[in-house]
N, C-alpha and C positions, 0 to 999 in steps of 0.2 A: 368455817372453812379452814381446812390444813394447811399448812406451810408450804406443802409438797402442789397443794391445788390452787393456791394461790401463783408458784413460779410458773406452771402450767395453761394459765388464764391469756384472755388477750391480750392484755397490758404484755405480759409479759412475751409475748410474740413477737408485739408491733418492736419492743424494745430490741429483738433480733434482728427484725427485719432491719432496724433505724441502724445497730451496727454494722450490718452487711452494707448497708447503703452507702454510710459513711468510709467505711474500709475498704469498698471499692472504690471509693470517689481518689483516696487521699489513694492509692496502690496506681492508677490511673496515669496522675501528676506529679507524682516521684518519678512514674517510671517514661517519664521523657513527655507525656501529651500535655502539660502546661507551657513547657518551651517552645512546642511545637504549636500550639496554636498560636504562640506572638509571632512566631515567624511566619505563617498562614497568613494572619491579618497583613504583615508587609506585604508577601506575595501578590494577596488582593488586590494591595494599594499601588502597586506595580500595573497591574492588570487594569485598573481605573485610571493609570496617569498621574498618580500620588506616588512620583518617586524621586523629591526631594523632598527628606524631615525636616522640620521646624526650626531644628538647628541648625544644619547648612544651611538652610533660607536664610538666616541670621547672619552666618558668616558671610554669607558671599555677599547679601545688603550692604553690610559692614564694611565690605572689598568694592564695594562700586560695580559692585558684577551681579550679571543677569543671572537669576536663577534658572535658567532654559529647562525646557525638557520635552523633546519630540517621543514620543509612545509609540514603540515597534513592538512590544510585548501583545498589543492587545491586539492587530490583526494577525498574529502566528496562531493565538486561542481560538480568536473566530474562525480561522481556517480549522483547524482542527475540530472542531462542536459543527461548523457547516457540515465535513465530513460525516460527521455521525448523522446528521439530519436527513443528509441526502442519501445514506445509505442504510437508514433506520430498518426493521428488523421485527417481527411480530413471532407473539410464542403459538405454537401449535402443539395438541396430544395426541400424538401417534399410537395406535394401539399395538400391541404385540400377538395379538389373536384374531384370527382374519374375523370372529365373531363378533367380536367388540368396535366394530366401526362405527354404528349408531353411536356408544357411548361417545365416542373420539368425536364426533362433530356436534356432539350437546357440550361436551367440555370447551371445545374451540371457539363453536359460537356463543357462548357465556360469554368465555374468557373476552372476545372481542367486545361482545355489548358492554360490560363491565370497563375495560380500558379509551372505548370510546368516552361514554359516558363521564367518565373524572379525569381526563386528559391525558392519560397516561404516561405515552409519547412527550410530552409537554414537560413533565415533572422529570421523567427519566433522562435529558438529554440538561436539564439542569442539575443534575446532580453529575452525571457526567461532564461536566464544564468544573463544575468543584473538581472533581479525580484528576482534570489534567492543570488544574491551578495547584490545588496545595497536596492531591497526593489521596484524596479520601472525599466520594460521594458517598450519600444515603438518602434512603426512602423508606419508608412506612407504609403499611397496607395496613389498615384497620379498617370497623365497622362504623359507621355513619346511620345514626336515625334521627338527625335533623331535619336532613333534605328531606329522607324519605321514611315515611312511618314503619315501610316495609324492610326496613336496612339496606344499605347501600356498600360497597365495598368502594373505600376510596386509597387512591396509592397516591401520595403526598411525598415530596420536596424536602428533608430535613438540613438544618444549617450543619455543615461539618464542625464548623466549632462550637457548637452544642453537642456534640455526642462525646462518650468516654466509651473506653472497651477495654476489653481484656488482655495487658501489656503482654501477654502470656501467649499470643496469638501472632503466628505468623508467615499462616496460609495466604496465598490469594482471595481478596475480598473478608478477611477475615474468617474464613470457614471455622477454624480450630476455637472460636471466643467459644467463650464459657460463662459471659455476663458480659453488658452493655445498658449504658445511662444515656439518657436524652436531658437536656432543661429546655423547660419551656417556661418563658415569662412570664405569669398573666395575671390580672387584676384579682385585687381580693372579691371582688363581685363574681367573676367571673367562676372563681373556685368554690365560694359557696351557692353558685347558681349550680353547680356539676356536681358537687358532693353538700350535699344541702345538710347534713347530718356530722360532718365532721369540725371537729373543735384544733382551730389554729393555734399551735403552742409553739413557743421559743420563736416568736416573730420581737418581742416586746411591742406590741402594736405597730409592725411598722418602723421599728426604728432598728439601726443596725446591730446586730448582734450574733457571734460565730454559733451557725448551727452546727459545726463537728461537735463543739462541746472540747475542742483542745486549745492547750495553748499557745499564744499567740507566738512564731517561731520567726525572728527578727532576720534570721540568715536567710530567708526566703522570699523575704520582703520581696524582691525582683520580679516572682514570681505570682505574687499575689493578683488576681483579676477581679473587674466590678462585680463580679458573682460569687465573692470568697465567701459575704456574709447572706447569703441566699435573699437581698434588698436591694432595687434599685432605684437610688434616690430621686434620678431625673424622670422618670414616669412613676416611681410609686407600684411596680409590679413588683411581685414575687416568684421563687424560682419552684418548680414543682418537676421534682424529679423521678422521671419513666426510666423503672428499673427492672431488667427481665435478666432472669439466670434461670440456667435448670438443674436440679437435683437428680439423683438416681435413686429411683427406687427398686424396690422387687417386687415381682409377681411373679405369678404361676401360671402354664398352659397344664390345660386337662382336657381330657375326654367327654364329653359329657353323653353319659349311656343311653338317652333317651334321643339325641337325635348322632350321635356316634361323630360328629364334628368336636374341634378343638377349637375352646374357650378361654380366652387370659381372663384371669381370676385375682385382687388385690389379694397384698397378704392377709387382712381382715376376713375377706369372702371365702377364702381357700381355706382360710384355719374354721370357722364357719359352717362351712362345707360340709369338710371332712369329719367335725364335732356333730352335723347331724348327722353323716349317713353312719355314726358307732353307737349310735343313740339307738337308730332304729335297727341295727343290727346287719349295716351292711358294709362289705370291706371296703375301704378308703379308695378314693379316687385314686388312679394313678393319674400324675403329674410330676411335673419338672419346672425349676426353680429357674426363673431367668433372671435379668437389670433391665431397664429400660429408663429414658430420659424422660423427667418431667418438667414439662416447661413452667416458671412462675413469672408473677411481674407484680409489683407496688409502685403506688405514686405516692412521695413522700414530698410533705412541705414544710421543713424549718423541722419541726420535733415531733409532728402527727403524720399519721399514716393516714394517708387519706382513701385509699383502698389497696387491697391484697388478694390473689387467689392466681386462680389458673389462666393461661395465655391460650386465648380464643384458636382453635386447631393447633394448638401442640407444637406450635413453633414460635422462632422466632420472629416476631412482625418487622422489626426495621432490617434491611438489606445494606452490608457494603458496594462500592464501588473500589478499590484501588487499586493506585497509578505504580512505581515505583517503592520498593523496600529502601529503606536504611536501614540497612542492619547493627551498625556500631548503636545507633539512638533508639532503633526496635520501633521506629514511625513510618513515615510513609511520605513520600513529594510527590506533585509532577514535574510539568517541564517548565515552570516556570524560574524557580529553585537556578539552574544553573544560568537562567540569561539575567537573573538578576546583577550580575557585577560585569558582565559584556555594557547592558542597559547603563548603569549606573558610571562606566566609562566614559561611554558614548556622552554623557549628557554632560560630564569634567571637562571633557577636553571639548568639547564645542562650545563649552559657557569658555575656558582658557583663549578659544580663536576670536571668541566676540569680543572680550577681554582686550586681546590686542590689538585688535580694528580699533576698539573707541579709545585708546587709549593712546594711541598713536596719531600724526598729523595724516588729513585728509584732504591734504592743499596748502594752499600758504606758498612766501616766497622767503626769501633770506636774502636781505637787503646789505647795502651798507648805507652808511649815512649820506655820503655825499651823489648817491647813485640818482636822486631828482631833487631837486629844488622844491616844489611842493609834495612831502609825502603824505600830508592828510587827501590832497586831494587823489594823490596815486590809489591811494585806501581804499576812498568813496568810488572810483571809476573803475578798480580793477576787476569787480566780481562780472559787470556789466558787459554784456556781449557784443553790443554794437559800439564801446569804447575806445579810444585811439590813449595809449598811455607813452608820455613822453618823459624819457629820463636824460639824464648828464648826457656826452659822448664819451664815449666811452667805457660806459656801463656794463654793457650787454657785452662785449669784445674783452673786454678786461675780468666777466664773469663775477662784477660787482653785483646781478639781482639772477636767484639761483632757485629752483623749485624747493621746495621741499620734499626731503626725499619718504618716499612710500614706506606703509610700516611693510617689514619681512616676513612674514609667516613661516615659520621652520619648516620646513619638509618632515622630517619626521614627525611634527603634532599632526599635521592631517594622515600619515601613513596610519599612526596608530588611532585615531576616529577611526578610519575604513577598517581597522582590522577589528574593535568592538563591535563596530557595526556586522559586519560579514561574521563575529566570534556567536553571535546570537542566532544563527541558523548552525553554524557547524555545532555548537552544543546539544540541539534541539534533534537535529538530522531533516529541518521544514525546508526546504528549498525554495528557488525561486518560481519553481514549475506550481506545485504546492498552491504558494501564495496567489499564482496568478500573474507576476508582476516578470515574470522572464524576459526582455528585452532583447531577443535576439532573432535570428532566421535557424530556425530548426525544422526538420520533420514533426508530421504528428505524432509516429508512433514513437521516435525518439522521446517528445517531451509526455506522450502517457508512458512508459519506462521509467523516467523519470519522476513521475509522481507517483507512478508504482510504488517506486524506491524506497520514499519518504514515508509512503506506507507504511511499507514493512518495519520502518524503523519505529514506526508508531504502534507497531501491531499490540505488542503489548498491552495497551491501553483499551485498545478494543478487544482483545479478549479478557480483559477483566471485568467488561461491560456484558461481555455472550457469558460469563458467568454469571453473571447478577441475572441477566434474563432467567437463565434457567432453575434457579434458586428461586427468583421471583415467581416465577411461576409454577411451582409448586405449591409456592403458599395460595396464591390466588386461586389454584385446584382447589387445597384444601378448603379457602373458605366456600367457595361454590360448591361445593358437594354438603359443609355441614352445617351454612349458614341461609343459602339461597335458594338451594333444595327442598322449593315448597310450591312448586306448581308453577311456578310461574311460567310463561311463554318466552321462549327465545323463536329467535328468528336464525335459520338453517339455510344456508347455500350448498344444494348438493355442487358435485365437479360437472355435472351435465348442465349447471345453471336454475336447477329448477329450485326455488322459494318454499321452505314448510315450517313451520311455528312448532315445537314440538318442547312440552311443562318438562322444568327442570324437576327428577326427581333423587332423589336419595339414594344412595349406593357406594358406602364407604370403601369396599374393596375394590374399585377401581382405581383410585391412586395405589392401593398396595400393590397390586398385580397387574391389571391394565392397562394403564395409564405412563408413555415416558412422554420428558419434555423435550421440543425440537426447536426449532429454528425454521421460516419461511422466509423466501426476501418480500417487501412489501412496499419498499420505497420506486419511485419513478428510475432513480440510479439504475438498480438492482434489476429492475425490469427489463429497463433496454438491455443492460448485458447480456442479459440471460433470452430474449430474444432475438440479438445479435449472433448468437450461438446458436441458438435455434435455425435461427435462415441459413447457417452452414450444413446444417444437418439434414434438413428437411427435402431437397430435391435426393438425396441419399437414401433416406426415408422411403421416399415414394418410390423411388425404382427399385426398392428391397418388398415391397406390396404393403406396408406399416400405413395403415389406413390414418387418415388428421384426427387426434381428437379433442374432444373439445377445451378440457382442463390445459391448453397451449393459449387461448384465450386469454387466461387469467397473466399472463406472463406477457402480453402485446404492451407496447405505453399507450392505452387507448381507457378514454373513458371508462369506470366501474356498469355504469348502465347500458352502455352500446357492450360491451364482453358480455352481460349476464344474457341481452335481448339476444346474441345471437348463437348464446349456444341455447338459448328456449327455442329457436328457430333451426338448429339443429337437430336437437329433441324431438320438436315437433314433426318434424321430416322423418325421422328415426323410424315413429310411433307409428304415420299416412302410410309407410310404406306397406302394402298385402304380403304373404306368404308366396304367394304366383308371383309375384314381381322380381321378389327378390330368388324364386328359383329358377327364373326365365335369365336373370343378371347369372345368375350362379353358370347354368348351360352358355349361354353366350363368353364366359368368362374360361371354359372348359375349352369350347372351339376354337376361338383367340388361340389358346397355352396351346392346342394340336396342331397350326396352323403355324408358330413360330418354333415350333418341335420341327415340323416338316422343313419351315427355308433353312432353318438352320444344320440340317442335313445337306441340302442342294450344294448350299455353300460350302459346307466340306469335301464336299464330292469334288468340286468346282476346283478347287483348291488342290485337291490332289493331281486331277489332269494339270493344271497348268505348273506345277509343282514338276510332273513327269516331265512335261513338253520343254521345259528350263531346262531338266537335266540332259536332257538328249541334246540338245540343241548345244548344250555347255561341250559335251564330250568330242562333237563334232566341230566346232570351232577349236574346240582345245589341238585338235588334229592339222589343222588346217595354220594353226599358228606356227605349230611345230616346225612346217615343212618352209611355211615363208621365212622362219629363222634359221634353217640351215639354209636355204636357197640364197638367204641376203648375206651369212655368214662367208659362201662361196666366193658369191661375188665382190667382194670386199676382200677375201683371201687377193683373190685373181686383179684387181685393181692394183690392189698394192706392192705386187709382186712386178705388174708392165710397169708401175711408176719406180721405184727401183731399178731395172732393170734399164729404163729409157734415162735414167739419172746418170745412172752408171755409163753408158752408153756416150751421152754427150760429153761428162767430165775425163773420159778416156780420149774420144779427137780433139778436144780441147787439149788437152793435156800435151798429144801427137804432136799439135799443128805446131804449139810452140814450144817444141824440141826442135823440129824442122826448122822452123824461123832462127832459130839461134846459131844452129849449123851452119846455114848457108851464110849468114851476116860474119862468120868464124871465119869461113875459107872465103870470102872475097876478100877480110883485110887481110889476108895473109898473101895474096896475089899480088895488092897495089902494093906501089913502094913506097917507103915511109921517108918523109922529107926529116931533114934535122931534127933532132929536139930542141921546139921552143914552144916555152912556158905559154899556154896563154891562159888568163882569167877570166873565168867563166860567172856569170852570175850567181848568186843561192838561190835567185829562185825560180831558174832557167836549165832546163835538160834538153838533150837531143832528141830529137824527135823519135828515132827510135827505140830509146830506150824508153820514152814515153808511154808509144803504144804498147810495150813489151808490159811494163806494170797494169796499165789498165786491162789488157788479157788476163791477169793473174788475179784480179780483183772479180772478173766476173766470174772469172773459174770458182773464184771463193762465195760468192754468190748462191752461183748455181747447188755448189754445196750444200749451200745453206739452207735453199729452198726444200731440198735434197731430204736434208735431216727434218726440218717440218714437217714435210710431206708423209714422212715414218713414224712420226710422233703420232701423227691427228689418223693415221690409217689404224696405228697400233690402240690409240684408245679409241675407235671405233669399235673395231672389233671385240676390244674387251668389255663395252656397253653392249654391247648384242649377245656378247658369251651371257654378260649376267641379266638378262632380258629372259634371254631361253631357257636358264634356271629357275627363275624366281615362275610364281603364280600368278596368274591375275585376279584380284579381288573381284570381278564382273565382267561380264559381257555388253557391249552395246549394240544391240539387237537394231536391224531395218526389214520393216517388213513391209507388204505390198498391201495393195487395195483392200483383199481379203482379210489381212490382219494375218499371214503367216509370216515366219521368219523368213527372209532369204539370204542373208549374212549375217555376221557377227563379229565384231571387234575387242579383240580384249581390251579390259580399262585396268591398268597396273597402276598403283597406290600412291 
């Protein structure tokens, strides 16, 4: 053998494979997922209620202080993963060509039978609990011929801190990897139970020994984990590492003459090919030179290759889930990441408040000496309730025996407890609606808005999850079409309800072209919503002629079995009905629409006489208003004009009478003779009777006045209310009509 065919050999392959493996392990752990997984393990141990290390426990023993720690982290998770449970989610394949629905409901009801079967739901919503713990779920879909001789497709659980992937990668869900490692632990029995043929090297039996094969790098020490030297000592398993990348290789599409379709061809077969049809003398195939990806995977243990080759349908089998990018570190968190030091507050300052309760008096008095004559017995009787304690006089008055005083708890340690506490939902965006635990009088639709809310801020998370479905589901096409496509019976739920078993067969161009993935709701949640919407829609439905049908069933929250029995009992009805029946429905359905054609004429008709009979009747009252507002205008003129007139009237002899009175009282004192001048004093508040009556004429005169001007006021804005009565319109009429039902008045109704 040559030198050339010797480097060419399998030795010499597994030796590539073994540095691929290694070089993607140590590229992995450099590039941030060694750090990341110590702090994952914390996070967990947050999420368990392990969240005080070993060394604080130490200090705070040491300090005569309680290690406390109440765990709020772990019902936020459970609300969150309930979420998912209750709103879980099944894959469905929609076809694109109204021809291919038979295939779409072989696809679907696989796919179901297949995820019933291995729990599917089960594995997925725990890996989903990983993605919103440290940031990163996975699953596996592979072949199983344990269970069943016939192969089983099973989708499995993987631990996130078992996996590695490509630092390289920094799509949602990891889309963009280019390679991805699993370890799994397992007994040396177990490995040569599965690879019965392969020879374990670089284990040294069992004892520890670096399988990179490099040297030992002391500045990393920090980072080293029980799985550096692929041994572990406490069970004695070894680590066996699931390795999948894929290559590019080329190929070629061509023609092929004899059935005139195009065929990809490797470069082997194409050069082949084309070397025979020059052999036999005929011109070379046309073709064209593509790339395409080829999937690979080995499991490698310590320094043997325990197997190599092709990834079962051409993909990759393990699935991310992720939460949250870090992109400084190129990892991934969820939410637990940011309440760790809200948490880790909360549980300081409330071991600080126990701290100073127990450390503080909780009773006691503060005596002096001479404040009782016996203080042992004061001692022995004071705790006792029904005790009579007798001290000095003058003890108690002189404030010789004195409580002890209470310890003080600072205001601000408990301010900042509540603010840790309360800092662990604001980081998260979980509320108290969320959690359940709201405490107050709200609306219902207030507090669903509210968890809405919290939703959205979660949303993230769930669509990192409707990704993983639809990825997931692809592959699980895949394997159904190239693994379980061998007759077998599935069991088919038409949308009429009816039951048929129909052999899974073979038919690789349906994923290429047929076949996309969708999304169905399938949870209880999901259900009532969407029939809650439904009963909105449904009397709308029916008055528009949108006949019920039965695939609205599947959408009730009712039983699986009472939905299937009654649209068979739909069906069945469908099928009884004769051709005369339903053209006797059809006629009788025709006479109905003539017959509501016809009232709905009458009534317009109807509609326009009385429509007429208003307006006549409007025009005629309008006239009639007219006249009663000039006629009321008139007389209101004419009112006002005799009150004026009769005002004027009396403030004029009023006015006469006493002129006259004055005159005459002028020329009598001018008649009688005036006796001497003497002084006499007259009261203040004393007048002559005359002059008396003289003012009180003057006052009513100013009275009358006054009535006078009132009177001109209240007549002038009468009038000017009636001027703008006569302008304005009236918005309506108030019609009286007689026995008959004719109008015989009408009143305007002004606004």
């Amino acid at each position: 053998m040559s030198e050339n065919e010797a480097k060419e050999g399998p030795e010499h392959e597994q030796s590539e494979t073994l540095d691929l493996v290694r070089k993607c392990r140590r590229q992995a752990d450099e590039g941030g997922q060694a750090e990341w997984r110590e702090d994952a393990r914390e996070w967990y141990a947050f999420v368990s209620g392990e969240q005080i290390s070993e060394a604080d426990k130490a200090a705070l023993e040491a300090q005569m202080r309680a290690p406390v720690c109440f765990n709020r982290i772990g019902p936020m998770i459970d609300s969150v993963s309930g979420s998912e449970v209750n709103n879980r989610q099944q894959v469905q394949y929609i076809p694109r060509q109204a021809g291919d629905k038979a295939l779409n409901e072989v696809l679907t009801g696989a796919a179901d039978y297949v995820r019933d079967n291995c729990d599917a739901e089960d594995e997925e919503s725990d890996s989903f609990i990983d993605a919103v713990v440290c940031g990163i779920g996975c699953t596996e879909t592979r072949l199983d011929y344990e269970a069943d001789p016939e192969g089983a497709v099973l989708i499995e659980r993987r631990d996130p801190l078992h996996m590695r992937w490509d630092p390289g990668a920094k799509k949602r869900n990891l889309m963009d990897r280019k390679w991805q490692q699993y370890d799994a632990w397992l007994s040396r029995d177990d490995i040569e139970a599965k690879w019965p043929d392969a020879e374990l090297q670089g284990l040294s039996g069992g004892t520890e020994s670096d399988t990179d094969g490099q040297m030992h790098d002391q500045t990393r020490a920090a980072f080293y984990e029980r799985d550096a030297t692929g041994y572990d000592k406490r069970n004695g398993n070894l680590r066996v590492t699931h390795h999948q990348w894929y290559e590019t290789e080329d190929f070629y599409q061509a023609l092929d003459p004899t059935t005139n379709e195009i065929i990809d061809l490797s470069a082997a077969d194409h050069a082949s090919l084309q070397k025979r049809a020059k052999d036999v003398g005929l011109p070379p195939y046309e073709s064209v030179k593509k790339q395409r990806r080829k999937f690979m995977q080995a499991f490698v243990c310590g320094a043997t290759v325990l197997e190599e080759g092709p990834i079962p349908c051409n993909r990759f089998t393990f699935h991310f889930i992720t939460a949250k990018r870090d992109r400084n570190r190129g990892t991934w968190f969820g939410i637990v990441k940011p309440m760790v030091d809200p948490q880790r507050w909360a549980n300081k300052f409330f071991s600080q408040i126990l701290h100073i309760v127990n450390t503080n008096a909780k009773g006691g008095l503060l005596m002096e000496e001479d404040a009782t004559d016996n203080l042992q017995k004061f001692k022995e009787e004071w705790a006792k309730a029904d005790s009579v304690n007798i001290v000095n006089p003058g003890a108690i008055s002189g404030g010789k025996v004195q409580p002890k005083p209470p310890p003080l708890i600072p205001n601000s340690l408990n301010d900042m407890l509540q603010f840790s506490i309360s800092s662990m939902r604001d980081v998260t965006g979980i509320n108290l609606e969320m959690l359940g635990m709201a405490d107050r009088q709200q609306a219902g639709i207030l507090e669903a808005q509210r968890k809405q809310s919290a939703m959205t801020v979660l949303a993230s998370l769930f669509d990192g999850l409707r990704r993983y479905r639809k990825e997931q589901g692809r592959t699980l096409a895949a394997f159904i079409v190239e693994y379980l496509s061998d007759g077998r019976l599935v069991r088919i739920v038409g949308g009429d309800g009816t039951e048929r078993y129909v052999p899974l067969l073979r038919d690789a161009s349906a994923m290429k072209y047929d076949v996309v993935v969708d999304e169905a709701p399938a949870s209880v949640n999901q259900k009532e919503k969407t029939f809650a919407m439904l009963m909105q829609m449904l009397p709308n439905l029916q008055q528009m002629g949108v006949p019920f049908a039965p695939e609205l069933l599947d959408y009730m929250p009712i039983p699986a079995a009472m939905s299937e029995k009654w649209k068979a009992a739909i069906a069945q009805q469908g099928q009884q009905m004769n051709p005369q029946a339903v053209q006797q429905m059809q006629q009788a359905i025709q006479q109905l629409q003539q017959q509501l054609q016809q009232a709905q004429q009458q009534l317009r008709n109807k509609e326009q006489e009385i429509q007429a009979g208003l307006q006549e009747a409007g025009m005629k009252s309008d006239a009639d208003m007219r006249a009663r507002m000039h006629k009321a205008e008139a007389d209101a003129r004419a009112t006002y004009e005799a009150a004026i007139m009769r005002a004027h009237t009396e403030a004029q002899a009023t006015i006469q009478k006493a002129i006259i009175d004055g005159q005459v009282r002028v020329a009598v004192a001018q008649a009688t003779p005036q006796p001497s001048p003497t002084v006499v004093q007259m009261p203040e508040n004393k007048m002559p009777g005359e002059m008396v009556q003289t003012v009180s004429q003057v006052q009513q005169l100013m009275q009358a006045m006054q009535q006078v001007l009132q009177a001109h006021d209240s007549m002038g804005q009468r009038i000017e209310q009636l001027a703008a009565e006569a302008k304005r319109k009236p918005k309506g009429f108030k019609h009286t009509r007689n026995k008959d039902g004719f109008i015989e008045s009408s009143i305007p109704v002004f606004e």
